[in-house]
C-alpha positions as CSV (number, residue, x, y, z in Angstrom):
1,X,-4.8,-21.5,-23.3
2,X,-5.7,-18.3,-23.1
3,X,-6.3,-17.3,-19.3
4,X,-4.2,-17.7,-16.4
5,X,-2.8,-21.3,-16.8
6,X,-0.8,-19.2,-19.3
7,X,1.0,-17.6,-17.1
8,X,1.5,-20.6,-15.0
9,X,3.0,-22.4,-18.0
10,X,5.4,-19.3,-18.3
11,X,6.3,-18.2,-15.2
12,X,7.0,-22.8,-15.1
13,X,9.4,-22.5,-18.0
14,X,11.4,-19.4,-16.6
15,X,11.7,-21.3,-13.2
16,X,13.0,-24.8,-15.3
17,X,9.8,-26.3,-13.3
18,X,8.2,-29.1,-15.1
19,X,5.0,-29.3,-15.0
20,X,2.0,-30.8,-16.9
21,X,-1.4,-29.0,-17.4
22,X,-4.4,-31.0,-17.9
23,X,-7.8,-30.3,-18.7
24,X,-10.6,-32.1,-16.8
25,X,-14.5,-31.8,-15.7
26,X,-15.1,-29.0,-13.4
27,X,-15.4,-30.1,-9.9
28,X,-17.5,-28.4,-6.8
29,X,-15.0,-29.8,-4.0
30,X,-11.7,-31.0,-4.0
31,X,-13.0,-34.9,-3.6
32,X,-14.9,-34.2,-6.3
33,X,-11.5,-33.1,-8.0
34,X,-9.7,-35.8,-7.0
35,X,-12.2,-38.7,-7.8
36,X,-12.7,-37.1,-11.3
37,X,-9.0,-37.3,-11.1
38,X,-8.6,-41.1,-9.9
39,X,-6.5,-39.8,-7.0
40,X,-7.0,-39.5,-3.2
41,X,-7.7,-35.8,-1.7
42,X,-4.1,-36.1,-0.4
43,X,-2.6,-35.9,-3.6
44,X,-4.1,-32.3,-4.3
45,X,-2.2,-29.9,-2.4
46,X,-4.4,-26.8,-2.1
47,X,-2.8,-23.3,-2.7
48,X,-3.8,-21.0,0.3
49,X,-3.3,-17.9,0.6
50,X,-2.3,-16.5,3.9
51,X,-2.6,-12.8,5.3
52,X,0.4,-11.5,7.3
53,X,-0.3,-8.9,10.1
54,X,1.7,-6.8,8.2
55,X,-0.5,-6.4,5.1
56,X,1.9,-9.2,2.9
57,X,1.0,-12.6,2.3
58,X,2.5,-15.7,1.8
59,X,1.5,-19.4,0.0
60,X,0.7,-22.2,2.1
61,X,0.8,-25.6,0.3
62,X,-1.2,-28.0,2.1
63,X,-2.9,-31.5,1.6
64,X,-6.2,-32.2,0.4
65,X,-6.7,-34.2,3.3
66,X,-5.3,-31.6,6.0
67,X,-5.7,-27.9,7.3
68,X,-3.4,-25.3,8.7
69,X,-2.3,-25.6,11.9
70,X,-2.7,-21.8,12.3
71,X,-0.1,-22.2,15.9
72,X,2.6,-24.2,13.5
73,X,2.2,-22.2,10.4
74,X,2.4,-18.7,12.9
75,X,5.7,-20.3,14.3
76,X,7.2,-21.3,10.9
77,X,6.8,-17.9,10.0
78,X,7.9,-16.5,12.9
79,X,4.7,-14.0,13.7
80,X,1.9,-13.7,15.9
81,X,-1.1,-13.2,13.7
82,X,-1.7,-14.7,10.3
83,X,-5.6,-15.5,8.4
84,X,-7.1,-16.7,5.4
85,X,-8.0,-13.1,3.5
86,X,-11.7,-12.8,1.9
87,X,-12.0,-14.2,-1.9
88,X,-11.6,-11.1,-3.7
89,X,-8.0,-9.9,-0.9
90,X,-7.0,-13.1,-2.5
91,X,-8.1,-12.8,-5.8
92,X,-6.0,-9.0,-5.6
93,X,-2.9,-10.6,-4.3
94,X,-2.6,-14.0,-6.7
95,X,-4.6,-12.4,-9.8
96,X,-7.0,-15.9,-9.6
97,X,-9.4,-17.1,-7.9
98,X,-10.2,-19.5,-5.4
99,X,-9.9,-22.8,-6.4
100,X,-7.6,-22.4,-9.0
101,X,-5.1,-20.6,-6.9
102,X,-1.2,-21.6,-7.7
103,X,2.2,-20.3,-6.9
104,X,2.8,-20.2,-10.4
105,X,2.6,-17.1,-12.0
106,X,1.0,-15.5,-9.2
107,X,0.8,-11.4,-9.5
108,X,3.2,-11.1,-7.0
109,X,5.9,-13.4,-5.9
110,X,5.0,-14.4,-2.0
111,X,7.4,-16.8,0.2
112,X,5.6,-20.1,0.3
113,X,5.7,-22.3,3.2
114,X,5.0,-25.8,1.9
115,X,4.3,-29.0,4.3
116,X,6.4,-31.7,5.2
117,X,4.2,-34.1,4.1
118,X,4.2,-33.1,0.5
119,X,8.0,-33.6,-0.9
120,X,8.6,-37.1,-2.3
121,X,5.9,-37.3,-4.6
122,X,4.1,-36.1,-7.8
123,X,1.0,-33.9,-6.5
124,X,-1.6,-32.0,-8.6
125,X,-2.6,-28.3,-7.5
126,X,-4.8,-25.4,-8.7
127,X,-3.7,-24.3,-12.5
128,X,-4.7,-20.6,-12.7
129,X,-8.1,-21.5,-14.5
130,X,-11.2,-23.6,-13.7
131,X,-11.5,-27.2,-15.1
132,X,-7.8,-27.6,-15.4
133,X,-5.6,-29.2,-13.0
134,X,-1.6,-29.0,-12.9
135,X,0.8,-31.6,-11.8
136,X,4.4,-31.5,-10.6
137,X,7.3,-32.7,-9.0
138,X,6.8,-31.9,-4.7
139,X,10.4,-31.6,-5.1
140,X,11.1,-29.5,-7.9
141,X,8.2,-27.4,-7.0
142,X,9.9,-26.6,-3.5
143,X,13.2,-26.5,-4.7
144,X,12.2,-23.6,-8.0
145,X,10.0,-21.3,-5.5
146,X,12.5,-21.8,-2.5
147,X,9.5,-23.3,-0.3
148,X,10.3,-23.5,3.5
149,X,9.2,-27.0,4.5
150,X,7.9,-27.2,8.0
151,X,5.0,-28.9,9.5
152,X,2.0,-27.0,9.2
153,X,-0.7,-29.1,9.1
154,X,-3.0,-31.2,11.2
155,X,-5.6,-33.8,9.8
156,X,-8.9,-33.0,9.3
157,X,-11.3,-33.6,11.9
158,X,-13.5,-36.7,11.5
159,X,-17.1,-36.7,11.2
């Protein structure tokens, strides 16, 4: 591999995170992801990266099949003002781009908040390149990056 799921695999190994890459189709959507996959959009957990008021960001990890709650996210992080920065903000502060966005190996190191949903199982997130996917431990994912877990999600609304 020669693009940023290289330094996902790295930055993996100096945390003693487990983690398995895998290559697979590109997808336009996350359903698309997860069906090519054989998985349900709740097992992705999307990498999203959240603007402080402040100028800093931070990682929210939530659900395929669930959104911020932008009031329980702001009060899990204990401010009043928090949004979802334009691609290339994003792009500046991760060093990848949307829809392969990942904690791992991330240009700069921000606090991630992850959801109380996700510990307890093996989820698959954004691997630092297109057409790859990475899996990991909920757990040992929270536990390497020290992830506050709070609720700060809500379901998606329903057609």
């Amino acid at each position: 591999m020669t693009d940023g799921a290289d330094r996902v695999l790295a930055d993996a190994e100096a945390r003693g995170i487990p983690i398995e890459i895998v290559e697979r189709a590109p997808a336009a959507s996350l359903e698309e992801a997860a069906a090519i996959q054989g998985i349900t959009p709740a097992d992705i957990v999307k990498t999203l990266v959240v603007r402080r008021h402040d100028g800093d960001y931070l990682f929210a990890l939530v659900p395929g099949d669930r959104q911020i709650s932008w009031p329980k996210l702001r009060a899990a992080v204990g401010v009043n003002r928090l949004r979802l920065p334009e691609a290339a903000l994003a792009l500046e502060a991760t060093g990848y781009e949307r829809g392969t966005i990942t904690p791992f190996g991330s240009s700069t190191a921000w606090p991630v908040f992850a959801d109380a949903t996700i510990p307890g199982r093996r989820i698959s997130m954004g691997a630092g390149a297109h057409g790859r996917s990475l899996w990991v431990d909920a757990g040992a994912l929270i536990r390497g990056f020290d992830a506050r877990v709070s609720d700060i999600t809500e379901p998606l609304p329903t057609a």
